[in-house]
N, C-alpha and C positions, 0 to 999 in steps of 0.2 A: 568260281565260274560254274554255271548250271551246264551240265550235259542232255544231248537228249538224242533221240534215236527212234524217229517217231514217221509215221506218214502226214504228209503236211498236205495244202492245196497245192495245186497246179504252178498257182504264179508267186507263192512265198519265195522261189530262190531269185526272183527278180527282185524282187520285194528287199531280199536280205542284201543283194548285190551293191542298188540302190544306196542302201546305210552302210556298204563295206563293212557287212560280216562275213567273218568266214566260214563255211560250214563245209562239210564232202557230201555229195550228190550221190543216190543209187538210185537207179531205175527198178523197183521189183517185177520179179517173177509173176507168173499166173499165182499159184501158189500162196507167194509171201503177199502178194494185194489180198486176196481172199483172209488170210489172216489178220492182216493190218487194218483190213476196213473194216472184218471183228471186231478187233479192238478196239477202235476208233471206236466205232459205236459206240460200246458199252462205255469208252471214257464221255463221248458227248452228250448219250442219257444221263448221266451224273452230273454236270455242268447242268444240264436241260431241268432236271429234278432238283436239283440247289436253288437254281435261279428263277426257275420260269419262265424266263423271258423270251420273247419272239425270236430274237437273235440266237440264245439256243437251238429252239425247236426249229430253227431253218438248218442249224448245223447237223443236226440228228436226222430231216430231210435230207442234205446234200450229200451225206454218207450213204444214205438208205436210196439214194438212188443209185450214185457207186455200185452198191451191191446189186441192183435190180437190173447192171446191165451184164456183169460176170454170168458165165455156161452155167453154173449150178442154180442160179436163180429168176433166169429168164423169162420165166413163164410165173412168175410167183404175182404178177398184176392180175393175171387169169384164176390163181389159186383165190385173191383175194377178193374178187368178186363173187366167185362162187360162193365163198364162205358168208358173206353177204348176204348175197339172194337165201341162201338156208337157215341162216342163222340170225341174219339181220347184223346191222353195222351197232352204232355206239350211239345213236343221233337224238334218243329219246333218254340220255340220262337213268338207266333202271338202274336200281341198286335192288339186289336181293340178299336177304337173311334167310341163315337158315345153319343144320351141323350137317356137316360130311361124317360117312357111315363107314 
C-alpha cells in the first residue's frame, strides 16, 4: 500500500469519502502551506515538464495562484508587471547566444 503525506486540492477528501478511502485530514499552518505549496510546485513543474500537457500547466497555475494570495507574495502580480514594462515579457520568442564572463 502507497503512503503519502502530501497537500492535496480543496475537495480530494470528498472525492476520497465518496470511494471510502481512508486517509487522516490536517489543516496546515500559515507556515506549513507556504511550504507545501513550495513543494507542490516544484513536484507540479516536473509533471508540467514530462508531460506538456495543458492539464499540467493548469496545475502549476493553480498552485501559483495558491501562493500569489499567502502575505509573502501578495504583491508579486505588481512585481510582475513591472518586470514586464522594463524588461519585457516572453511574447516574441528571442533566444540569445552568447558566453558568460
Amino acid at each position: 500500500m502507497e503512503k503519502y503525506n502530501k497537500l492535496v486540492r480543496d475537495k480530494i477528501p470528498s472525492i476520497l469519502d465518496a470511494q471510502g478511502i481512508s486517509y487522516e485530514k490536517k489543516v496546515a499552518t500559515p507556515e506549513e502551506l507556504k511550504a507545501e505549496l513550495i513543494k507542490k510546485l516544484g513536484e507540479e513543474i516536473g509533471e508540467f515538464s514530462e508531460a506538456g500537457s495543458p492539464e499540467e500547466l493548469a496545475d502549476v497555475i493553480e498552485v501559483i495562484e495558491a501562493l500569489k494570495k499567502l502575505p509573502d507574495y501578495i504583491n508579486v502580480e505588481e512585481l510582475r508587471k513591472k518586470k514586464s514594462e522594463e524588461r519585457g515579457a516572453f511574447d516574441q520568442g528571442i533566444i540569445i547566444k552568447g558566453e558568460k564572463e
